[in-house]
C-alpha positions in Angstrom: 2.5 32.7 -80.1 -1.4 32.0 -79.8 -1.8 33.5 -83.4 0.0 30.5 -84.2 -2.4 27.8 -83.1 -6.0 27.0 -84.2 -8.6 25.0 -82.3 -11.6 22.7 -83.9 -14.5 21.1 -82.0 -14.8 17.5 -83.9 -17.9 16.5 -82.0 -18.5 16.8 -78.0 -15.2 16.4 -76.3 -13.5 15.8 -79.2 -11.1 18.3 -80.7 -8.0 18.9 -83.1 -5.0 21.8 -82.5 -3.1 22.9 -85.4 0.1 24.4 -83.9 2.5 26.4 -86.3 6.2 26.8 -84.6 8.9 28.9 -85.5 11.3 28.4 -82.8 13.7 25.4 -82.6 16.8 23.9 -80.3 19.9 24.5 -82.1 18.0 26.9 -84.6 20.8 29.4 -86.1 19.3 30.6 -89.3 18.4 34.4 -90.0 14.8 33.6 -91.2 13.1 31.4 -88.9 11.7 28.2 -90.0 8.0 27.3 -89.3 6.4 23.8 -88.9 3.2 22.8 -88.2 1.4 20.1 -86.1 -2.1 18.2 -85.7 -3.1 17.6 -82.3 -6.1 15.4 -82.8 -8.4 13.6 -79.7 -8.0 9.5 -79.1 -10.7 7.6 -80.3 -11.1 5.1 -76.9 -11.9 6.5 -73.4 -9.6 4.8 -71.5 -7.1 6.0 -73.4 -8.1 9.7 -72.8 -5.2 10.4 -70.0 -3.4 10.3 -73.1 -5.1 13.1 -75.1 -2.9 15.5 -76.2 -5.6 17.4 -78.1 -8.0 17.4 -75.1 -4.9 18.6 -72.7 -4.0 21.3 -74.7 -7.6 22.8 -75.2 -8.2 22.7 -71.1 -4.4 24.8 -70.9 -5.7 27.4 -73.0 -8.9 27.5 -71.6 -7.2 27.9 -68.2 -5.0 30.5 -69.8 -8.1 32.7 -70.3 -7.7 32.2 -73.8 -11.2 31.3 -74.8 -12.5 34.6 -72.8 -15.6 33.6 -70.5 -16.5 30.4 -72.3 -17.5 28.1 -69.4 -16.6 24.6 -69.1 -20.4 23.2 -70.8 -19.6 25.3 -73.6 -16.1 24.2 -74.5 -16.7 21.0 -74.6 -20.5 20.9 -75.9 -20.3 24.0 -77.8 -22.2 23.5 -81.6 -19.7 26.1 -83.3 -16.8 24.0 -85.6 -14.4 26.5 -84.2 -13.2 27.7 -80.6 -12.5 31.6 -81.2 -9.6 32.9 -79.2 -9.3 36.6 -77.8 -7.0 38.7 -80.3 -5.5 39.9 -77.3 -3.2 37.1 -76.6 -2.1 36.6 -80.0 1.8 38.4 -79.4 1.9 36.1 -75.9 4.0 33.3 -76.0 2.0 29.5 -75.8 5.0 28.1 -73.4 5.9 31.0 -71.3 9.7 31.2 -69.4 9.6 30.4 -65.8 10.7 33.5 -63.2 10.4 33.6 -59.2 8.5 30.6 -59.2 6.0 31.6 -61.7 5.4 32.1 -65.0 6.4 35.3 -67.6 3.3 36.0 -69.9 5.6 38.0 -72.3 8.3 35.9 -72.8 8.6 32.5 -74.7 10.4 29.5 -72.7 13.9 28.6 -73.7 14.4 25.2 -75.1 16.3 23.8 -72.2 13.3 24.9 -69.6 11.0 23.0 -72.3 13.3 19.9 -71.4 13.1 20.6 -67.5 9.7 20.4 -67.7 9.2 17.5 -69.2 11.8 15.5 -67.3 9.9 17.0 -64.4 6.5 15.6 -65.2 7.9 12.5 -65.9 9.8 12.2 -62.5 6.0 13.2 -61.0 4.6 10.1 -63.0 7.2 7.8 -61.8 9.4 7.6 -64.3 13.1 7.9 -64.4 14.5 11.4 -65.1 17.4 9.5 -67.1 16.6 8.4 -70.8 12.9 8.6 -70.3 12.6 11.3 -73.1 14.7 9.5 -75.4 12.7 6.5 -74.5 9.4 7.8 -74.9 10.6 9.2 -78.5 12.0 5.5 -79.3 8.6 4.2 -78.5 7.0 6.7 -80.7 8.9 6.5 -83.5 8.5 2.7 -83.4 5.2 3.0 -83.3 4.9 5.4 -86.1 6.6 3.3 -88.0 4.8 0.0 -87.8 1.5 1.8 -88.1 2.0 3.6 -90.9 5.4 3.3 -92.9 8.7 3.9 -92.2 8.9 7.4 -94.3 6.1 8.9 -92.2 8.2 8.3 -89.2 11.5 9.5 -90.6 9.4 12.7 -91.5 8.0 13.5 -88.2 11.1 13.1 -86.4 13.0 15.0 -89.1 15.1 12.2 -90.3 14.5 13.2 -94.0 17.9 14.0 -94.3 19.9 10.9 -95.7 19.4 8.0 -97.8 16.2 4.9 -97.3 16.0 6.4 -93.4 19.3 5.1 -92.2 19.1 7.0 -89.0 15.5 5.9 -88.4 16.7 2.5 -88.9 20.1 2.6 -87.1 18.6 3.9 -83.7 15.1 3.7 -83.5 13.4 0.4 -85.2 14.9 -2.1 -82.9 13.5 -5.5 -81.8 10.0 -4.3 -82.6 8.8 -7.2 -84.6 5.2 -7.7 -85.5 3.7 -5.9 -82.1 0.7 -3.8 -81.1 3.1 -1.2 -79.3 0.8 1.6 -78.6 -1.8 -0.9 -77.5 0.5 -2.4 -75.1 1.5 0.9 -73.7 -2.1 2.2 -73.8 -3.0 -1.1 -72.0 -5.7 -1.9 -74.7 -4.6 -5.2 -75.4 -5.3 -8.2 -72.8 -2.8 -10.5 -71.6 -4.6 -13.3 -72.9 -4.5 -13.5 -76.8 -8.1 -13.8 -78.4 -8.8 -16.2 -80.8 -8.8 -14.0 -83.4 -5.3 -12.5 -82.7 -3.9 -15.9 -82.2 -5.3 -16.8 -85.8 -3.8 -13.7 -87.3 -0.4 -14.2 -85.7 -0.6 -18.0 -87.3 -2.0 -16.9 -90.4 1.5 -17.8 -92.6 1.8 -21.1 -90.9 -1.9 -21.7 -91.5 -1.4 -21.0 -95.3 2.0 -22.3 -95.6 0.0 -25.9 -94.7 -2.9 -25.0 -96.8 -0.7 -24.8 -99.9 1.8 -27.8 -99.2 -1.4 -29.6 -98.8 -2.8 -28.8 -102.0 0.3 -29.7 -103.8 0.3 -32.7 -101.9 -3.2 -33.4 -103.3 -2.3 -32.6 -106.5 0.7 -35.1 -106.3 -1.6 -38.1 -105.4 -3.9 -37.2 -108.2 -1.3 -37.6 -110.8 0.0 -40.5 -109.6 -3.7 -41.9 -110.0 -3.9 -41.1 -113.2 -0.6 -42.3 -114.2 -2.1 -45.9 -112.6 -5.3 -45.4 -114.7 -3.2 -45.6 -117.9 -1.1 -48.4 -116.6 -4.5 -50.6 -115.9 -5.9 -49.6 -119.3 -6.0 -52.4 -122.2 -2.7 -52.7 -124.2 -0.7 -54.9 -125.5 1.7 -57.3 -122.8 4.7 -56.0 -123.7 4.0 -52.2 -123.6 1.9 -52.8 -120.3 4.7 -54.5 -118.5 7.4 -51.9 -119.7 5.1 -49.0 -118.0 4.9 -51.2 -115.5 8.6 -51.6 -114.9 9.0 -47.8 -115.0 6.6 -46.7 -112.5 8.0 -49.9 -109.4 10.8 -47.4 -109.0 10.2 -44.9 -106.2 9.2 -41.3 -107.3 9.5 -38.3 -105.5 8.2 -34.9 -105.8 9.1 -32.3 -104.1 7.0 -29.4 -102.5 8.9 -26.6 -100.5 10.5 -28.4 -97.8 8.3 -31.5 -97.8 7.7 -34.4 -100.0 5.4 -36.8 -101.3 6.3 -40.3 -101.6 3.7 -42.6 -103.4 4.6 -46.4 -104.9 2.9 -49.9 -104.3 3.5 -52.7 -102.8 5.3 -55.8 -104.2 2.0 -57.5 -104.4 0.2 -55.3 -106.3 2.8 -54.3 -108.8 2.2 -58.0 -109.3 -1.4 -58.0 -109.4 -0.6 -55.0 -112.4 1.7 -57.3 -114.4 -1.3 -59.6 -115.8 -2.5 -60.5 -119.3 -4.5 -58.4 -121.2 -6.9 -61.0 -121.4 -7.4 -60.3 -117.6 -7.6 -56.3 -117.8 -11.5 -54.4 -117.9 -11.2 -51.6 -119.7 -11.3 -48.3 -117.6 -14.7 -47.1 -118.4 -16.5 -49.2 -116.7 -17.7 -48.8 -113.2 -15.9 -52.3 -112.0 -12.7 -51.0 -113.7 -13.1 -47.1 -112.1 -13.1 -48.9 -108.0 -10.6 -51.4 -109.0 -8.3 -48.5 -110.1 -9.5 -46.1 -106.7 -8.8 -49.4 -104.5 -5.4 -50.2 -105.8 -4.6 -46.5 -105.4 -5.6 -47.3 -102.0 -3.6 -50.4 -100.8 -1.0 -48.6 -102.1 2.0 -47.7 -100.1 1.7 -43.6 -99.7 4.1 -41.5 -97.2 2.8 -38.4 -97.1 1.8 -36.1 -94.1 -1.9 -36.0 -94.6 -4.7 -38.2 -94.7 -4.9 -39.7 -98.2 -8.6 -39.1 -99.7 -9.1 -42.4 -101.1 -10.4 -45.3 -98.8 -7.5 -47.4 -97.3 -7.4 -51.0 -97.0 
């Protein structure tokens, strides 16, 4: 009934229709049950074939619903709300079908609701097989991976049974990370932007940032554990850290590695006196240690930061 439905004017051309039903497919209660749904207006005009809010608003302005309001004034009105005659408040908003034209007093049936529909979409080119089911897939998908998962369940009444199964089971298939309702609105360009190409790498971009660090953090260790090794000490202790650190070592970062160990030659040049050793804090000492880090051997999948030889 139009008792049931409410219309707001948003701005200029832009409206929202509360609609309150109370008759279902299938319903077999005594008391009816009553839902209620927002119609609101798309936000992009080349997406305004799609307004459901706008379509229903020119219907019941065609319907005579709005009295002698002309067109100007329905859509550039300055009141908040369109006032409806009182008269058609016990007439039906979807009325039955009869000799080829509509019945005012009576309220379609459910099955000349799906006629209807499978008719429009046979006009649009569409096939009249699945298409429904289709277009209710698409939605419920795209309900889903713009809001959550429970605010689709609820609008398709799928409330019923436990963490969604049936939303799950027959609905959120092979959607993946996709702008859906773009892609269907033909918003989105065939050709990625730059951005959208940097959001879609985002974890791989992290993911390199972070094994990178770690990688960092590995070399810097191993140049400290050098420092101590070419600080002054006595022969023996010297050459048994020495001994220690010739064997390879190998840390490991997710699923890659960092490899650091010198060369023959320079584990040679380490094993010397202490009479030959400067003692760290010096400048001479400090590039000594940052060269020999250098000339080291280091596998590892980035650029190391010291100067190579």
């Amino acid at each position: 009934m139009w008792e049931f439905t409410k219309f707001e004017r948003l701005a200029p051309g832009v409206f929202r229709v509360t609609l309150r039903l109370r008759t279902w497919k299938g319903e077999t209660g005594v008391a009816a049950t009553e839902r209620e749904y927002v119609l609101e207006s798309v936000t992009n005009a080349h997406n305004v074939l799609f307004d459901a809010a706008m379509w229903f608003v020119l219907f019941a302005w065609l319907r005579g619903i709005f009295g002698d309001l002309s067109f100007d004034e329905l859509i550039n009105g300055e009141s908040f709300e369109i006032v409806k005659l009182s008269k058609f408040d016990d007439k039906p908003v979807f009325c039955a079908f009869a000799d080829n034209d509509l019945v005012v007093t009576k309220p379609a049936l459910s099955k000349q609701a799906y006629e209807t529909t499978k008719l429009l979409a046979v006009n649009a080119g569409l096939p009249a097989t699945g298409v429904l089911t289709a277009l209710r897939h698409g939605g419920a998908n795209a309900w889903a991976l713009q809001t959550m998962s429970e605010i689709s369940a609820t609008v398709l009444g799928h409330t019923d049974n436990s963490r969604n199964r049936t939303l799950h089971k027959h609905y959120l298939r092979g959607t993946g990370d996709l702008p859906l309702v773009a892609i269907r609105l033909g918003a989105y360009n065939h050709e990625m932007s730059d951005l959208n190409r940097t959001r879609l790498h985002m974890r791989d971009i992290d993911s390199d940032a972070v094994v990178a660090l770690a990688g960092f953090t590995a070399l810097e260790r191993e140049r400290k554990r050098l420092a101590e090794l070419l600080s002054p000490d006595d022969d023996d202790s010297a050459n048994a850290r020495v001994t220690t650190h010739t064997t390879n070592r190998r840390t490991q970062y997710g699923t890659r590695s960092v490899d650091v160990d010198l060369t023959q030659e320079h584990r040679q040049e380490i094993q010397v006196s202490r009479k030959s050793l400067v003692p760290p804090s010096s400048s001479s000492s400090a590039a000594d240690v940052r060269h020999r880090i250098g000339c080291g051997r280091t596998t590892t999948r980035w650029t190391p930061l010291t100067p190579a030889c």
